[in-house]
N, C-alpha and C positions, 0 to 999 in steps of 0.2 A: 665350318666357320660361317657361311655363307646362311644354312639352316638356324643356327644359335641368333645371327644377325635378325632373320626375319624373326622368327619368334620372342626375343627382346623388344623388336620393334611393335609386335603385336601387343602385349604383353600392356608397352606404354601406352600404345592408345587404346585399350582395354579399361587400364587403371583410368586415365583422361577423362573418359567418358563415362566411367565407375562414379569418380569424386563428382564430376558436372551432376551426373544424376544424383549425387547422394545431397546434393545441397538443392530441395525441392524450395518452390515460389514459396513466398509469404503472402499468406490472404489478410487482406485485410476488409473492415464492412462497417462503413459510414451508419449510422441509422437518424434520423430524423423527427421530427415530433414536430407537427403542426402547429399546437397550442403553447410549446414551449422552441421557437425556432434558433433559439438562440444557445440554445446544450445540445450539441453533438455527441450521441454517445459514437465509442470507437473500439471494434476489437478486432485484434490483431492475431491470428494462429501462426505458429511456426516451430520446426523444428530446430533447436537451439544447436551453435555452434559458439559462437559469441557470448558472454554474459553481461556485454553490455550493451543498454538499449539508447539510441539518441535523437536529436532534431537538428534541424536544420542549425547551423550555429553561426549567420547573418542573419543581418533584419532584428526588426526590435530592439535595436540599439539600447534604446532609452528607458528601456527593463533590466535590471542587472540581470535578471534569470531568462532573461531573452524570451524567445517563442514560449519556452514552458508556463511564463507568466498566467497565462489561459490555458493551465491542462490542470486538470481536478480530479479527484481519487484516481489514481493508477495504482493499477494492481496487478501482478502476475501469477497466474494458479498453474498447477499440473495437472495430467489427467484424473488425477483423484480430487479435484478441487479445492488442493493441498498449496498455500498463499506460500511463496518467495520471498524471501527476506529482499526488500528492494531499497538501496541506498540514491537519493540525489545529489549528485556534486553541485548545485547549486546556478548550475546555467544550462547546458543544454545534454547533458547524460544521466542513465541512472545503472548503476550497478547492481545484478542483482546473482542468487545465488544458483543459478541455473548451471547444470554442467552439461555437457559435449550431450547431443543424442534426445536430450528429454524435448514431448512432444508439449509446449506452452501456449498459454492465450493469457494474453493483453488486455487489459479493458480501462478505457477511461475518456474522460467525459472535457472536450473542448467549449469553452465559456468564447462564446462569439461577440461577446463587447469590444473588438478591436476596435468599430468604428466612435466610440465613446470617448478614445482616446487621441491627443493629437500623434501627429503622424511626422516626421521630417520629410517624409518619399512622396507625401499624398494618399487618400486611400486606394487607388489604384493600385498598390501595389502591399494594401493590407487586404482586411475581409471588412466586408460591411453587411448590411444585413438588411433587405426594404420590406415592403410587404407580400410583394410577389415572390422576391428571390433571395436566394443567398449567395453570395460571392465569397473565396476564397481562393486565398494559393496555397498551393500543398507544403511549405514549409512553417503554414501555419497549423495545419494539422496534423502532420504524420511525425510519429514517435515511433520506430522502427530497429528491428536487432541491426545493432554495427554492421554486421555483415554480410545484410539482405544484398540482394541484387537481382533480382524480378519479383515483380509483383503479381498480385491477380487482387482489383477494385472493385467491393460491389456497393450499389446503394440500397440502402432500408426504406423506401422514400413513402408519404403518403400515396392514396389513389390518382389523383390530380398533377400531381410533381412528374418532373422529369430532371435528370442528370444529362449535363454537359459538359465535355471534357473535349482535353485534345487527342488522347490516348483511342486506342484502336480496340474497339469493341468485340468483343467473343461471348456469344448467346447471351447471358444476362448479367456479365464484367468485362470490367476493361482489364486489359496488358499493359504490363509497364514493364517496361527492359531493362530498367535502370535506376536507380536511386535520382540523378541526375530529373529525369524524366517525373518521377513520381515528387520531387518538392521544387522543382524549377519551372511548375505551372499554373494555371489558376482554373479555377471552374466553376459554375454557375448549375444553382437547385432550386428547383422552388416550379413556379407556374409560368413561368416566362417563353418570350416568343423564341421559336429557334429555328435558324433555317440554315441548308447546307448548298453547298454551289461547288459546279467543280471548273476548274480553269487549269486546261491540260492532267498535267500528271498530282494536282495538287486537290485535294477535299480540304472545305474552308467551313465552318460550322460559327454562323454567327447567333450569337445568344445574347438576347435583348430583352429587357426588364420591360416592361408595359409602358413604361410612361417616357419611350424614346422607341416604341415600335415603330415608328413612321419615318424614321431613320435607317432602319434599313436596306430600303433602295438605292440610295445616296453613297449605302458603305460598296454597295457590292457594286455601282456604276463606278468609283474611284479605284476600289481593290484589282477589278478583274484585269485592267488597264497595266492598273503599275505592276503586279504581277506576271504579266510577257513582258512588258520594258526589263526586270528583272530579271528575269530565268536568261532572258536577252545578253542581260549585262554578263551574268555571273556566268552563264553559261548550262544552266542546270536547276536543281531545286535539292534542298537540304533534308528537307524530310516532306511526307505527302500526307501527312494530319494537320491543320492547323485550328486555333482554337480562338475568335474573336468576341470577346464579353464586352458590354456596354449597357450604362444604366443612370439614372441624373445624379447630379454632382457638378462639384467646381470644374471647367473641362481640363481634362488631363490626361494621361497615358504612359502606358508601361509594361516592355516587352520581359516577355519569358523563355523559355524554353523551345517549346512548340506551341504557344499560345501571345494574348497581349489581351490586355485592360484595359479600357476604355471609359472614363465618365464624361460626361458633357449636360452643361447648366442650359442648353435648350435643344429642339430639334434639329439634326442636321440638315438644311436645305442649300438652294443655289447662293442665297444672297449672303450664309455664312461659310461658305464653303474654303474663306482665305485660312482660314483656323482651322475647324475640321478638318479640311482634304489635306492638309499639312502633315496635323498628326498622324492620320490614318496612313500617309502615305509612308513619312517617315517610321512608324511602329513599324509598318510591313516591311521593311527595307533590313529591319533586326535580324527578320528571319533569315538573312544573309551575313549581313558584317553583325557582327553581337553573338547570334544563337550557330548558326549556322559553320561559319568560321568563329575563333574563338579571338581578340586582338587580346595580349596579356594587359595589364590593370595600367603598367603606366603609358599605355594607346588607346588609352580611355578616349584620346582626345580624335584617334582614326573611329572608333565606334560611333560618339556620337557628332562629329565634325562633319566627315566623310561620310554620314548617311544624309547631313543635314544637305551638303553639297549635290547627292544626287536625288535629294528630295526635292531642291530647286530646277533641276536639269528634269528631270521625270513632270513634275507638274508643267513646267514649260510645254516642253515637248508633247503633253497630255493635249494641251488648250486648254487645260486650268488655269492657267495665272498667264495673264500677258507679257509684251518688253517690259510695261511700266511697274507691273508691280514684280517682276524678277529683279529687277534695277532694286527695288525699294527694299526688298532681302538682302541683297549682296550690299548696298549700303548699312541696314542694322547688323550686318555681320562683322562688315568692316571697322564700324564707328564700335564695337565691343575691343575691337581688336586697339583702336588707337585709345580708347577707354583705358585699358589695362596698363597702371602704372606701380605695381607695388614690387616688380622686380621678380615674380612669380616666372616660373618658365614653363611652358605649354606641356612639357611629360610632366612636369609636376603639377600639375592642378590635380589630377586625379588622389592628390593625398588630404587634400578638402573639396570635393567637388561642388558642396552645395557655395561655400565661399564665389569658388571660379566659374561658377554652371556657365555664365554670360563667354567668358576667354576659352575654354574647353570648346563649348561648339562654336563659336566665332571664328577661334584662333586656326581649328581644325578646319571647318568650312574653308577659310579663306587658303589654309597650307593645301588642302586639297586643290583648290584654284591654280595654286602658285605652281603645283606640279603638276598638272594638269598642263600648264602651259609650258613648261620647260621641255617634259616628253615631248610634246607635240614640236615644238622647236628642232629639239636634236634628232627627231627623226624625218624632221619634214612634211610633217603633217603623218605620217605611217603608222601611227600607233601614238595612243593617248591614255589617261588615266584610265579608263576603264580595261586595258589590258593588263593592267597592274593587277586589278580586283578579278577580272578573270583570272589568273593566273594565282590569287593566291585560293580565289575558294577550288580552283580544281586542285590545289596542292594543301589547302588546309580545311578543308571540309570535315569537319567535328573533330578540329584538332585546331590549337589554339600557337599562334604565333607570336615572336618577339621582336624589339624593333632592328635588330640585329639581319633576322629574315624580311623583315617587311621593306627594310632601304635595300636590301641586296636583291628583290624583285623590282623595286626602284629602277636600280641602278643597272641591270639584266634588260628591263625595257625600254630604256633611254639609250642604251646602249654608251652610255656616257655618264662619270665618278659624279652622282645630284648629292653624294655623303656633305659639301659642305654646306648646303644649303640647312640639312636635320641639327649641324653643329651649329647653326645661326639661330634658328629661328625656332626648334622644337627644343633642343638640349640644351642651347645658348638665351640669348634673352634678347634679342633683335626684334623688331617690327619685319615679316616680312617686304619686301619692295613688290607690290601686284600692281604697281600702276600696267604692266607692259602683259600681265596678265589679264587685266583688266580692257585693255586697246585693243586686246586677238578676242576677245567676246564681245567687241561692239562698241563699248563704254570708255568714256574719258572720266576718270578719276582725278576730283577735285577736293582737296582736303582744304581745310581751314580754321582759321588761328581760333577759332570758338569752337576747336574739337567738334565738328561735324563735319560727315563724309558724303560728298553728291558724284552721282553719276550720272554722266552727260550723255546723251544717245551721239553716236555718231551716225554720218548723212548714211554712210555702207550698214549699218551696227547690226539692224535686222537679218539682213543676208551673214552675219560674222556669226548670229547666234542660233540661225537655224543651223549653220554650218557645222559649228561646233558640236550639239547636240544631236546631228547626223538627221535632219531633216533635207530633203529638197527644198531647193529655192525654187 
């Protein structure tokens, strides 16, 4: 019985590792053309299991046929160079007549006029096209069988071009692990500057379009900083590729996977560093709450709230931004908050976020505040928000949480029921109460009958906010 048991058990992890190997990588190979930089051609090799091929099916909202708007002749041949009957459902799949086993290639041609078009996200987080470089993110290029699940990337590129990704490079292609990985990113081709830095266990590869090279000093003096305040916080690092793209544009930003987008309408230096070092900081902070940990859709408001929260605590604590102007953040935070009158409730903003963008990070910032001080209350000062966020990336680290789990970390580190405060103010439709959150960081909160919100330094206040953010006095 004992013999039958092993050999069974052999047997399964025989077949296991039979089926893993029998489902080989999908190649796929960018190619490029200098004088035409704006047609990508794209072909794809793979052994078929799946007969249907798809895109990414976000973004592009405002295309009925989504991402595919911009894919032109596709075709699928067999090794006799024998064409596939291929059907399009009309947004983001196409069915084709491929059975189980046959060895196919893909071929077709992405039209890069996304920047031509308006955008609701910003181009940050479409593809645009300058004369140095080309930007995109992978779910605007890759059309992929259903049921891929690693990749192998190569580029066709001119002499002079280089490819920039966040993925981890093998002789002359990148690895992709995942489907996730392969359209949740962005990357940068062309002639552009690019330089890599490492800080601890993390390799950072910033890629920079020519006409904002002199900007990246500035990135890598704010990144390297807030990334130990970071690993600090969270306790660790999410993944050890990361992928920073920046090029002109209206300034804006916008994190991915294992990457983030960056445009900015002029040079980054000291004297605009209130805007820059903001973004920058906060994009970098994704790689943790966003990418990293997952918050599910209606904690939209902990992603971008609660990054916005310690993107003020981090620049503080940096010497980037002083008392006076962390005071003048937490007031436009606040003043969104007492802003917000249409009866919306802070989980729900995420069901129109461009509507709510102002109450989502406001409402969130300030909720993070308000717990922030209650922990610290019911333990005596022994633990604070940031053990909340420890605690949840060492327990949700590429795995995505709900608010279910997220108040019962809450509530596990307060060691005391904060459930009614989420039924006031996150799931209810209350104004938080921060005035007393606001007195334990330093500040006397002063609202007023013409809806503006002032912050008043107290005589202690500087000693209250070093304290808070775990500096020495």
């Amino acid at each position: 019985m004992k013999l039958f048991t092993l050999i069974a058990a052999l047997s399964l992890t025989c077949a296991a590792q039979t089926s893993y190997a029998a489902r080989p990588i999908t190649d796929i190979k960018l190619a490029f053309d200098e004088q035409r930089p704006r047609q990508i051609k794209v072909e794809v090799k793979w052994q078929a299991q799946s007969s249907i091929l798809h895109m990414a099916d976000w973004g592009a909202e405002q295309f009925p046929d989504g991402w595919a708007h911009f894919v032109k002749d596709l075709s699928v041949t067999d090794t006799q160079n024998k064409a596939l009957i291929v059907n399009f459902n009309g947004k983001d799949q196409w069915q084709t007549s491929a059975t189980p086993g046959q060895q196919l290639t893909l071929r077709y041609t992405v039209d890069m006029s996304h920047d031509q078009h308006a955008w609701p996200h910003g181009l940050d987080e479409a593809a645009y096209v300058k004369e140095d470089a080309i930007f995109s993110t992978g779910q605007a290029l890759f059309v992929v069988p259903k049921d891929a699940e690693s990749f192998k990337v190569s580029f066709d590129l001119p002499k002079t071009w280089k490819s920039s990704t966040p993925w981890p490079k093998e002789n002359h292609s990148y690895k992709v692990e995942s489907y996730d990985a392969l359209v949740s990113n962005v990357m940068m081709v062309g002639r552009h500057h690019e330089m890599v830095f490492k800080e601890g266990d993390f390799a950072v590869t910033v890629a920079v379009g020519q006409a904002r090279r002199a900007s990246v000093p500035m990135i890598e003096k704010v990144m390297r900083p807030a990334i130990r305040e970071y690993v600090r916080l969270f306790g660790g690092v999410p993944k050890n590729n990361y992928l920073v793209t920046l090029h002109e544009g209206l300034t804006d930003g916008g994190g991915f996977d294992s990457s983030y987008s960056l445009l900015a309408s002029e040079d980054f230096h000291q004297g605009n560093i209130i805007e820059w070092g903001h973004l920058v900081t906060h994009e970098t902070l994704h790689m943790w709450n966003g990418t990293g940990m997952h918050p599910d859709a209606n904690l939209e408001w902990v992603k971008e709230g609660f990054s916005e929260y310690y993107t003020f605590l981090t620049l503080y604590k940096l010497g980037i931004i002083d008392d006076q102007l962390l005071s003048k953040k937490f007031e436009n935070h606040s003043r969104r908050v007492f802003a917000h009158r249409d009866g919306t409730a802070l989980i729900d903003t995420v069901k129109n976020k461009q509507k709510y963008w102002d109450f989502m990070y406001g409402g969130g910032a300030i909720m993070a505040l308000v717990l922030d001080h209650e922990i610290r209350q019911a333990t005596s000062g022994k633990k604070t928000l940031e053990n909340v966020m420890h605690r949840l990336f060492s327990q949700y680290n590429g795995k995505s949480f709900n608010l279910e789990q997220f108040i019962a970390v809450v509530n596990e580190t307060a060691g005391k029921d904060l459930t009614p405060l989420f039924q006031r103010y996150v799931i209810g439709k209350e104004k938080p109460d921060m005035k007393a959150a606001f007195a334990q960081l330093g500040f006397e909160l002063v609202p007023t009958t013409t809806r503006e919100i002032y912050l008043i330094d107290q005589a202690n206040g500087k000693s209250l906010r070093r304290k808070w953010v775990g500096l020495k006095n």
